[in-house]
N, C-alpha and C positions, 0 to 999 in steps of 0.2 A: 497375037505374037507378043504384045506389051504383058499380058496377060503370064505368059508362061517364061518369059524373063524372070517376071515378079516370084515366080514359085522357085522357077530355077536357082536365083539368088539366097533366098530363103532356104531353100535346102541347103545349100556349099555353106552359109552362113549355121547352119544348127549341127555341119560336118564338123565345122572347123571347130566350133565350143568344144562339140562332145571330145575333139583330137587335143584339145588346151587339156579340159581337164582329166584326158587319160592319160596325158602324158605322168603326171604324178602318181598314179594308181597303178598296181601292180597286171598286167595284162590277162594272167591268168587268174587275178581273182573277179577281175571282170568276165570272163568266157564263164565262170563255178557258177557266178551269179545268175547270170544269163540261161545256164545250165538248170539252175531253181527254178528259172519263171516267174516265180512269184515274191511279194512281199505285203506284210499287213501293220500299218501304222496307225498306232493310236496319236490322236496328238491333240494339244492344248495350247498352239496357235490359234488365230482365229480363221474360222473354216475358209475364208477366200482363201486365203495365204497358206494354208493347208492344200487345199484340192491344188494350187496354182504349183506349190512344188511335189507333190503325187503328179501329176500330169506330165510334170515336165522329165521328171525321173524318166517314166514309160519312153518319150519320147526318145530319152537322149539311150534308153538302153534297152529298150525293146520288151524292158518287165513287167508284170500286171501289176499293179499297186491298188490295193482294197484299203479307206481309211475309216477312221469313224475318230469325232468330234469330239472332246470328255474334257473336262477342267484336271487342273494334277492331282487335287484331291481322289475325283472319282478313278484315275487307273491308277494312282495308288492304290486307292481300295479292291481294285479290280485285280491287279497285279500279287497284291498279297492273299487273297483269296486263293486262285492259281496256284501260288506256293511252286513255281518250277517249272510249271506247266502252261504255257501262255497263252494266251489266242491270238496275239499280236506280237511281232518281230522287234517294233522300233519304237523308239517314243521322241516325239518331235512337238517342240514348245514346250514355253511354261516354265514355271521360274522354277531353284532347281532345290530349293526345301524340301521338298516330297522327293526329289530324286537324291538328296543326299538319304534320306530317309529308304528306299530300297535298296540302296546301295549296302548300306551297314548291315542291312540284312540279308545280304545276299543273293538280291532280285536282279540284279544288272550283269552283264557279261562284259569282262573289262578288254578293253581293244585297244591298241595303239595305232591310232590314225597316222597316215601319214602328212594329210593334211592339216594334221593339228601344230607343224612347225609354222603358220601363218600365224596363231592364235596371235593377240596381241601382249599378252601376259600370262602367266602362269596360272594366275585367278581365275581366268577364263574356260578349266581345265578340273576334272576329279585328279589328283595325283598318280591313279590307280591306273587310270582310263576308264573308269564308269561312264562317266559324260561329259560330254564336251559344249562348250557355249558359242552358239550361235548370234544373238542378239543382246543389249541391254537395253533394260527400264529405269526411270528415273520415278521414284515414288510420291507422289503428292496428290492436292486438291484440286480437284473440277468444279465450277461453281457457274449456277445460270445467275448471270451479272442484273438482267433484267428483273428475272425472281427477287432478289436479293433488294435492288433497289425499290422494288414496291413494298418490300415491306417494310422499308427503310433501317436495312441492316445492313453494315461493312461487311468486306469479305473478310475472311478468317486468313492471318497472315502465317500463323504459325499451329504445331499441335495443342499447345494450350490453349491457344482459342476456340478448339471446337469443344472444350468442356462448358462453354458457355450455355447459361440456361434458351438464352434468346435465340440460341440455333435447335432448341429440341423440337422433334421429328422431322427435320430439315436435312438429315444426315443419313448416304446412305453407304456402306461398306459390305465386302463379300464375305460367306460363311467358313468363318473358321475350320470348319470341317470338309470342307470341298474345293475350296476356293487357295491356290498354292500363294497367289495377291495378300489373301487373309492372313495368311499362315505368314508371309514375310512383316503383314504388321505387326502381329505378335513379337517376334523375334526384335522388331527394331523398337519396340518399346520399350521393352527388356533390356538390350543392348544401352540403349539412351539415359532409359531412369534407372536401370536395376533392379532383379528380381523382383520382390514387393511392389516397388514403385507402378511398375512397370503392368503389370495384373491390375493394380489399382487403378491405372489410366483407364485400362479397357474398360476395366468396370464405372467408374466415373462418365468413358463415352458412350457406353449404354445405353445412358439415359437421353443422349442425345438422337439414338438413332431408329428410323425409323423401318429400315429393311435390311436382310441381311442376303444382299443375292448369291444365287449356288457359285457362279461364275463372277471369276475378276475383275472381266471389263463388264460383268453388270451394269453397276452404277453411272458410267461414263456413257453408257447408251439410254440412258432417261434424265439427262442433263440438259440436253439439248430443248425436251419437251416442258420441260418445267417439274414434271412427276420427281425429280430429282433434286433438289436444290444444290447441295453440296455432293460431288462423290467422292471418296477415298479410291483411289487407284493410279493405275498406271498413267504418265501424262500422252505418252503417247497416242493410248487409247482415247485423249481426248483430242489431242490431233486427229486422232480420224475423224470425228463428228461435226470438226471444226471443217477441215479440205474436205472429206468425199459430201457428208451429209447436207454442207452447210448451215449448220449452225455457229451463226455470228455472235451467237449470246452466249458466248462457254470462254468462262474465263479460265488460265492454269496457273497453277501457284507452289512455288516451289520453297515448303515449308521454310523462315528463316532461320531457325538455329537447327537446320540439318536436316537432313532425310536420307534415307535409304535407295538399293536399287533391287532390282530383280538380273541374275543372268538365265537367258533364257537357250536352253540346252536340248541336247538330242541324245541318246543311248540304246546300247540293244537289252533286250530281255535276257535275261538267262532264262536258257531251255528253248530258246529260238526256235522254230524249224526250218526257215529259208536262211541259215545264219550267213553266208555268203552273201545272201541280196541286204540282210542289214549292215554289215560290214561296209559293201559299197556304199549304201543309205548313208552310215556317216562322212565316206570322204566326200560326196555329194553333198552334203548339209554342211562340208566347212570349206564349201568353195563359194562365188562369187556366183556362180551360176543358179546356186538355189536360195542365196542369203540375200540378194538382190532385188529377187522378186516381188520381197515380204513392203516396199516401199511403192509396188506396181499393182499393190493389190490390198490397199489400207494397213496395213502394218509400220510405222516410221521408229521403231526402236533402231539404237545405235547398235553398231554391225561391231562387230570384235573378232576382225581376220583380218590382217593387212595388204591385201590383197584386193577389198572388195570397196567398192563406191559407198558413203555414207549417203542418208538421203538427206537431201537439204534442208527440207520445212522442218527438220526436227532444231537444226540449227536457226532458221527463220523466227522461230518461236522463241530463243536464246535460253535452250536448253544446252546445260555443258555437263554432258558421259562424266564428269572428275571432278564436277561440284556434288556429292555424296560423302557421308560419312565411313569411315569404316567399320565394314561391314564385320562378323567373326562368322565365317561360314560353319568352322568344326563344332562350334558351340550352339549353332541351329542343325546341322546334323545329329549333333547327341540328344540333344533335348525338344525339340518340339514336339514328340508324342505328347511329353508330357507338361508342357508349357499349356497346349493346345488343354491338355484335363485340368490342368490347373483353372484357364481364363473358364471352361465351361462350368463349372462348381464353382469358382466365384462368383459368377454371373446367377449361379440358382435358377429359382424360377421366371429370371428374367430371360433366361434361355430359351424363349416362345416360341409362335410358329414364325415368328419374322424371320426366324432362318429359314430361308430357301432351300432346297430339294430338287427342284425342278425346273 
């Protein structure tokens, strides 16, 4: 009997959500959707926090949802290859340089959410409707404290100090070409120091580094083991290794004269074929019901709906969403194709197999 209370509860309880957030959603674009069946998301979240809102879609609306895993580099790459023709509806995760980047090309299908009146600012938002931001990242250093004091080396407080010689091969960061993490360092050195300047850094920390993983939380997940000493990446990413993995040895550091952030976004394909079930896809992705999750399933970036529960440990750790510089999104939409040619020619033959692929 206790038994089927328990279920009974839990149904009325997954009634009432799905009745919260239809009430904001247009009825009959929920019946279209439902009407499709299907939908297929690519995404560059990290895969729990992926399958956890694919599942829960299903549940709350009765749709198949098929996904597959890829960093923004690769369905960028994947996306313009297609040229219109997609294999995938939606794209979910992932910071949103590559998506400003199909957007101006035409790859996205622009939609006005109606849940995008939570957003928390306008920044959080394509003007057009291309994409809309679901989460933020706060840019910085992961470092094994442990490693570091055996070799009797300070941590690195700032970007200038990872040019130091005493950190080479100590350092690892994601591939420029695959990695949307990469792509945002690009941008904020550029932004920081200045064209020249800014190329010149990367090439300068080159020398310090010792891998370049396909993926942006790469580095942040061989931190913990020591394979890693320094990572470049998302801090969040290092909250996860810290709470689920437990790793006590992962310090975060939040560069001092400034850093960057990621907003990490969600949009439909142009050329869709379930376009109805990606349409719902995004009011579902900027409601509390799928942004939530990403804190119940290792993901602890800062939420950008006003609507929706921050998750604490991000706070715990005394990260603050608004200690970040400003950011110029229009100016990493225009030019990162070619910022990205620029750093790999500068770079020459240093351009090895340490970039990762795989």
């Amino acid at each position: 009997m206790k038994k089927w209370l328990t279920i009974l509860l839990a149904a009325l309880l997954a009634f009432a959500c799905c009745s919260a957030l239809a009430e904001e959603i247009d009825a009959d674009l929920i019946a279209a959707a439902q009407e499709e069946g299907e939908l297929v998301v690519y995404g560059s979240c990290e895969e729990e926090y992926l399958q956890a809102a694919c599942d829960h879609f299903t549940e709350l609306y009765g749709i198949k949802v098929s996904y597959q895993r890829l960093s923004t580099g690769e369905v960028q790459a994947k996306i313009e290859e297609e040229n219109g023709n997609p294999s995938a509806d939606v794209w979910f995760g992932g910071t949103t340089d590559p998506y400003n980047v199909c957007a101006a090309e035409g790859l996205l299908e622009p939609y006005e959410a109606v849940n995008a009146s939570h957003l928390l600012s306008d920044a959080y938002r394509d003007a057009d409707g291309n994409w809309y931001g679901i989460y933020k990242g706060i840019l910085g250093f992961m470092v094994n404290v442990d490693e570091l004091e055996r070799m009797g080396l300070d941590q690195p407080q700032d970007w200038a100090d990872l040019l130091d010689s005493k950190y080479q091969g100590l350092i690892w960061l994601s591939n420029y070409n695959t990695a949307g993490t990469a792509k945002l360092v690009i941008n904020t050195m550029i932004q920081k120091y200045g064209h020249d300047e800014g190329i010149q850094y990367l090439v300068d920390l080159d020398k310090n580094i010792q891998v370049y993983t396909k993926s942006g939380s790469g580095p942040s997940k061989n931190v913990g083991t020591g394979e890693c000493v320094i990572g470049i990446g998302f801090l969040h990413d290092g909250i996860t290794q810290i709470v689920d993995n437990g790793y006590g040895n992962i310090g975060l550091i939040v560069p001092s004269s400034g850093t960057s952030y990621e907003v990490g976004a969600t949009a439909i394909f142009k050329g869709a074929k379930h376009q109805n079930a990606a349409k719902l896809w995004i009011e579902y992705a900027l409601s509390p019901e799928c942004v939530e999750l990403g804190a119940q399933y290792g993901s602890y970036q800062f939420l950008v709906i006003d609507n929706a529960k921050q998750p604490e440990v991000a706070e715990e750790f005394g990260l603050d969403p608004e200690n970040v510089m400003d950011y110029d999104f229009e100016d990493a939409k225009n030019n990162i194709t070619t910022y990205i040619e620029e750093v790999m020619t500068a770079l020459g033959e240093a351009a090895d197999d340490r970039f990762q692929t795989e």
